[in-house]
C-alpha positions in Angstrom: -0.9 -0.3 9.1 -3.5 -1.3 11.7 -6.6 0.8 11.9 -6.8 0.4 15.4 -3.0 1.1 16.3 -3.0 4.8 18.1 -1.6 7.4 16.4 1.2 7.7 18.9 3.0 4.9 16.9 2.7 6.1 13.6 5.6 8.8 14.5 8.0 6.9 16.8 11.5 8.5 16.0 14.1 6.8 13.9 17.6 8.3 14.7 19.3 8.1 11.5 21.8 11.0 10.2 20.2 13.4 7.7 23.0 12.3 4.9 21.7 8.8 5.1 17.7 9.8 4.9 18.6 11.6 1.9 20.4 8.7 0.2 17.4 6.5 1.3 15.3 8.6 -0.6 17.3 8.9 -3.7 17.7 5.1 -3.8 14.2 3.9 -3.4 12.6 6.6 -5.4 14.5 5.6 -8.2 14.0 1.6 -8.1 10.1 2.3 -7.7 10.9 3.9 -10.6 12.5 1.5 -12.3 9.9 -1.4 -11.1 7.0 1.2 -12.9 8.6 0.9 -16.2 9.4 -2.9 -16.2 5.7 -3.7 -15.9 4.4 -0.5 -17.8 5.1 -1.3 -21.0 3.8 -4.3 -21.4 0.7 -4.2 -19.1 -0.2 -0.3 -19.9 -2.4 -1.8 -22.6 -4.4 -4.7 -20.6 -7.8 -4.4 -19.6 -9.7 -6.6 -16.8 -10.9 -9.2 -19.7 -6.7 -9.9 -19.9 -5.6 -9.7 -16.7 -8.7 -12.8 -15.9 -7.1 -14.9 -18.9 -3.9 -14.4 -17.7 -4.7 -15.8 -14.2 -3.0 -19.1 -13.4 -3.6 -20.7 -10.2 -1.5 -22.3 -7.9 1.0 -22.4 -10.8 4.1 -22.0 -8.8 5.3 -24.6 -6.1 3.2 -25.3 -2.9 6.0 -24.2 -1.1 5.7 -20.7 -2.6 2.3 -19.4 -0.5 1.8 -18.6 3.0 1.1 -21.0 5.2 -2.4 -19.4 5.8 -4.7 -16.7 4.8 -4.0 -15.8 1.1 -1.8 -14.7 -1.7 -1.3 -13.8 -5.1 1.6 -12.8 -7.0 3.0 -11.9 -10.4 6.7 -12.3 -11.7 7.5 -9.5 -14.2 5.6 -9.9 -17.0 4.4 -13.7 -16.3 0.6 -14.2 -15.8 -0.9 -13.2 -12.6 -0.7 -16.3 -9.7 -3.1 -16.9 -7.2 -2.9 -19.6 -4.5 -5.0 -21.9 -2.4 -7.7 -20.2 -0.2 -9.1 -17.1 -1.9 -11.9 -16.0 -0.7 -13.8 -12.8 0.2 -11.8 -11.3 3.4 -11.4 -7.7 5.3 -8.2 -6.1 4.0 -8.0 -3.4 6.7 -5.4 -0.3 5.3 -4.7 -1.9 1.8 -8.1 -0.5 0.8 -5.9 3.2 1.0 -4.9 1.9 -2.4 -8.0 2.1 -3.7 -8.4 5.8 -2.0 -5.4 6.9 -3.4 -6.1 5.6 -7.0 -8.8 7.0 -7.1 -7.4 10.6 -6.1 -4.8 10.7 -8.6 -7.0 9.6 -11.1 -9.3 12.6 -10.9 -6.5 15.2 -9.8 -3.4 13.9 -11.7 -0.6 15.1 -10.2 3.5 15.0 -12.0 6.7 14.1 -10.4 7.3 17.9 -9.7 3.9 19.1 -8.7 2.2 19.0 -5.1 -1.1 19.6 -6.4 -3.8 22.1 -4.7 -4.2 22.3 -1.5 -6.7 21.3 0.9 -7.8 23.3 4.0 -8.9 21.7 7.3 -12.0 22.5 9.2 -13.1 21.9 12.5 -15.2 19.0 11.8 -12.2 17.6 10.2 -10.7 18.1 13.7 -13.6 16.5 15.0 -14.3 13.6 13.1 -10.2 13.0 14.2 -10.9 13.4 17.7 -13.5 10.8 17.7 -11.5 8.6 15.5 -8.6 8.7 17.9 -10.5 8.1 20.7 -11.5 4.5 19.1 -7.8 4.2 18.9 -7.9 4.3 14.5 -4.7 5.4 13.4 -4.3 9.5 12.6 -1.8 12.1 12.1 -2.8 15.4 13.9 -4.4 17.9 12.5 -5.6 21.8 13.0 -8.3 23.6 12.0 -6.9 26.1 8.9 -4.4 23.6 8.3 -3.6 23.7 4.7 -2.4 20.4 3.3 -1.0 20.0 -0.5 -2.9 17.2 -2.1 0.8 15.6 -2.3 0.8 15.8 1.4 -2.5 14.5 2.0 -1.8 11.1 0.1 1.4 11.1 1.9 -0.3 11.1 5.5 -3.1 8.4 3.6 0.0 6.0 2.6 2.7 6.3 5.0 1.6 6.4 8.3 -1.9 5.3 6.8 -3.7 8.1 8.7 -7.7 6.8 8.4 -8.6 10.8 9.2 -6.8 11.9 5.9 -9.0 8.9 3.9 -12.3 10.6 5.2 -10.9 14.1 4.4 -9.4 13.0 0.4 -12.7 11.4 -0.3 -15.2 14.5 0.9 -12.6 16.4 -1.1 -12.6 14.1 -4.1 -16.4 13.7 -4.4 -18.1 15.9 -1.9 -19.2 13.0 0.6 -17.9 10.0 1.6 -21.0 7.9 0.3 -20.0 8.9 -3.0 -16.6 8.5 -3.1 -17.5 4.9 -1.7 -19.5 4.1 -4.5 -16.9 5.2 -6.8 -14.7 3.1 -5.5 -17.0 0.4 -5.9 -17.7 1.7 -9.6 -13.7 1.6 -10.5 -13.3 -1.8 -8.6 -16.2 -3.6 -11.2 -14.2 -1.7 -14.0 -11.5 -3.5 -13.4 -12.7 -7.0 -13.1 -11.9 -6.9 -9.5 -15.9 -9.4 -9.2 -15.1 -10.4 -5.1 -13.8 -7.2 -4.0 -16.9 -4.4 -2.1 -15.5 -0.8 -0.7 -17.6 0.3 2.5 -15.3 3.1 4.1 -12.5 4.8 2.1 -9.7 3.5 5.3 -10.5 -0.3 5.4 -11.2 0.6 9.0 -14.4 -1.2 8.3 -14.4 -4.9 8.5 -17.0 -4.8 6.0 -14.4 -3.4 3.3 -13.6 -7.2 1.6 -11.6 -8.1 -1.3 -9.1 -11.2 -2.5 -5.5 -11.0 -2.7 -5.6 -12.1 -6.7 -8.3 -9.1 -6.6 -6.7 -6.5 -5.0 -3.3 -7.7 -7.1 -4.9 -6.3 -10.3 -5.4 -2.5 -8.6 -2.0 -2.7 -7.0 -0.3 -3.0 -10.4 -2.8 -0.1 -11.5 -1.9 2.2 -8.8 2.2 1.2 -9.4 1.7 3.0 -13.1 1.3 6.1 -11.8 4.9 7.5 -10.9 3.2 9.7 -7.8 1.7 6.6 -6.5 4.9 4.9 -6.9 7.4 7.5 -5.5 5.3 7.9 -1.9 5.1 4.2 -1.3 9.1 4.3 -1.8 9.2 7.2 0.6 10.8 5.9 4.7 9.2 9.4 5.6 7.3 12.5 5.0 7.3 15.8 6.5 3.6 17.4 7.4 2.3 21.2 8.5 1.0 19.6 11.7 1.7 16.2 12.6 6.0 16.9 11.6 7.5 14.2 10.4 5.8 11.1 9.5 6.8 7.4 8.8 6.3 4.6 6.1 4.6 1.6 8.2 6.1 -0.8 5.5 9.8 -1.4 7.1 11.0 -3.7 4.9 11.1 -0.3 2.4 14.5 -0.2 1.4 15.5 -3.8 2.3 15.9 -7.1 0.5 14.4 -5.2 -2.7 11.2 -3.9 -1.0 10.0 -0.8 -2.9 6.5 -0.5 -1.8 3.6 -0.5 -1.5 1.0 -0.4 1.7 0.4 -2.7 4.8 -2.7 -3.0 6.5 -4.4 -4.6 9.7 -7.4 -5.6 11.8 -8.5 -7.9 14.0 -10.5 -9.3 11.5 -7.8 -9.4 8.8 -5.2 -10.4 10.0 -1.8 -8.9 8.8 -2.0 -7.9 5.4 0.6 -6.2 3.0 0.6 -5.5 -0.9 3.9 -5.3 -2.1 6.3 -4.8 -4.4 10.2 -5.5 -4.7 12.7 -6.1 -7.2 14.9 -8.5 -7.7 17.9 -9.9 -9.8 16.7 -13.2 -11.7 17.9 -15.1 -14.7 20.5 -11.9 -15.0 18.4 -9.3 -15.0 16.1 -6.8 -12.3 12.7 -8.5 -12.1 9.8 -7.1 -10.6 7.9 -9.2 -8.0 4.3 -7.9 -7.0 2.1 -9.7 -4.8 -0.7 -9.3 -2.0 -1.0 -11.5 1.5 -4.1 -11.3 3.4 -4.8 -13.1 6.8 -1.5 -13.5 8.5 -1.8 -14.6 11.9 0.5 -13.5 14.7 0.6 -11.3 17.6 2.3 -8.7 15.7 -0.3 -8.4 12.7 2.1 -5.8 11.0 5.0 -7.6 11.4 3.4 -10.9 9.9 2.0 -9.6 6.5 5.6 -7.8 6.1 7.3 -11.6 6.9 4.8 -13.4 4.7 5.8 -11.0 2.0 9.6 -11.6 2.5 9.0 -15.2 2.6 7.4 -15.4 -0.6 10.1 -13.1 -3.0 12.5 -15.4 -1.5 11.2 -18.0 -2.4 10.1 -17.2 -5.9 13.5 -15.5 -6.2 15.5 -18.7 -5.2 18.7 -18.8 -3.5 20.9 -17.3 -6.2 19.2 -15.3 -6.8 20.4 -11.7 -5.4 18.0 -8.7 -4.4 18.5 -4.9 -5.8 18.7 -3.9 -2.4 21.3 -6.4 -0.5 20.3 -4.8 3.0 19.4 -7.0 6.2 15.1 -6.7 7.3 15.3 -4.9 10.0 13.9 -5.9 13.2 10.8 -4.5 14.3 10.6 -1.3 16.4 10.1 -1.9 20.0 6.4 0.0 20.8 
């Protein structure tokens, strides 16, 4: 989501019975499911040295890749694809990825567990008064607010509240500076050479990565079946802020099972994805980033970019997991 879109629009209400929500839930929990164990057992046991060899570029048809900014994708278990264009660029809210990575790596968390919880202080309350006022996005908060670390990285991934970045990574490694460089740290461990954390939200513009780069910790962070089942999550219910919403609203749709969007000014539209689709007979996962999309709608451009590309890749006969229409947009 944008790190400058007010928090206002992170909960906008979507009327749909509770029967239906529940169903929703079922479904796409259990195909982001499924997509984690098509690609975990062949990719559990790659380190970065593999993931480089296996990078082809511009392999797949011209046709394939956004018209600008940049993309890279990978087609079940086929080598890693990059195309033209890569270059060092802001990502905006896909750098929550990292954040939440890094989280679960250091306070693992199963299916069934919501982890310990976190209390908020005042200067938590602060620091999102101050964000909100330079219109970052935020869920509401109180002081003495106690937040399950499952609910934390739900507000960090849904409605991609910046506040909840700042308060997971003081939490994770006492100060944002050092959660920061540990992001940096786990980015060179994975061979991710063009990629530099700043701020734990991407609000920064100074938080830069590639698409082929940011690719690698996507399928990373899909392994872990936490990860996997909050991307898939339409909504979230928090102490404070009540019910929040995913900002990815292809979810559900056209085989769309995660994973974040992001956007700035000075990125663009962004979105790192994942969906699932039916191809030579059988469910195939299809996970790719795009950086840079231009529109007026920055949200809405990284989400079409996306769509455009598993169609393509998928071909015309080729049917998606989830036969639903893309919805259109919520008015704002």
């Amino acid at each position: 989501m944008s790190s400058r879109v007010h928090a206002r629009t992170t909960a906008r209400p979507i009327r749909i019975r509770k029967a239906r929500v529940v169903a929703l839930l079922v479904v796409t929990a259990a195909i982001a499911v499924l997509g984690h164990r098509l690609v975990v057992s062949s990719s559990s046991t790659a380190g970065p040295a593999d993931v480089l060899r296996a990078e082809h570029r511009a392999a797949l048809p011209g046709t394939v890749w956004p018209e600008a900014g940049q993309a890279a994708v990978r087609v079940g278990q086929s080598p890693v694809q990059v195309g033209p264009n890569q270059h060092e660029a802001a990502i905006a809210s896909v750098a929550k990825v990292m954040t939440a990575y890094l989280v679960l790596r250091d306070h693992p968390l199963s299916p069934a567990e919501d982890g310990p919880t976190i209390t908020l202080s005042d200067d938590d309350v602060a620091d999102t008064d101050h964000r909100q006022g330079q219109e970052e996005s935020v869920v509401s908060i109180a002081a003495g607010e106690q937040l399950t670390e499952l609910q934390a990285l739900q507000a960090l991934l849904l409605p991609s509240a910046n506040n909840i970045a700042a308060v997971l990574a003081r939490w994770d490694a006492g100060s944002t500076d050092r959660f920061v460089a540990r992001m940096n740290a786990t980015a060179r461990s994975l061979g991710m050479t063009r990629t530099r954390y700043t701020d734990p939200s991407g609000y920064d513009d100074a938080t830069v990565s590639t698409a082929a780069d940011q690719l690698r910790l996507v399928e990373r962070a899909m392994r872990l079946p936490v990860f996997a089942s909050i991307v898939a999550m339409p909504s979230a219910t928090l102490p404070v802020a009540g019910t929040v919403h995913n900002t990815n609203i292809l979810l559900g749709h056209n085989g769309f099972v995660g994973v974040k969007t992001g956007s700035t000014a000075a990125a663009g539209g962004c979105f790192a994805f994942r969906a699932i689709r039916w191809i030579h007979g059988k469910p195939t996962t299809i996970t790719g980033v795009v950086l840079g999309q231009p529109g007026h709608d920055r949200i809405v451009a990284g989400l079409a970019a996306a769509d455009a590309m598993v169609d393509r890749i998928a071909g015309e006969q080729a049917r998606p997991v989830l036969r639903q229409r893309v919805p259109a947009p919520p008015s704002r």
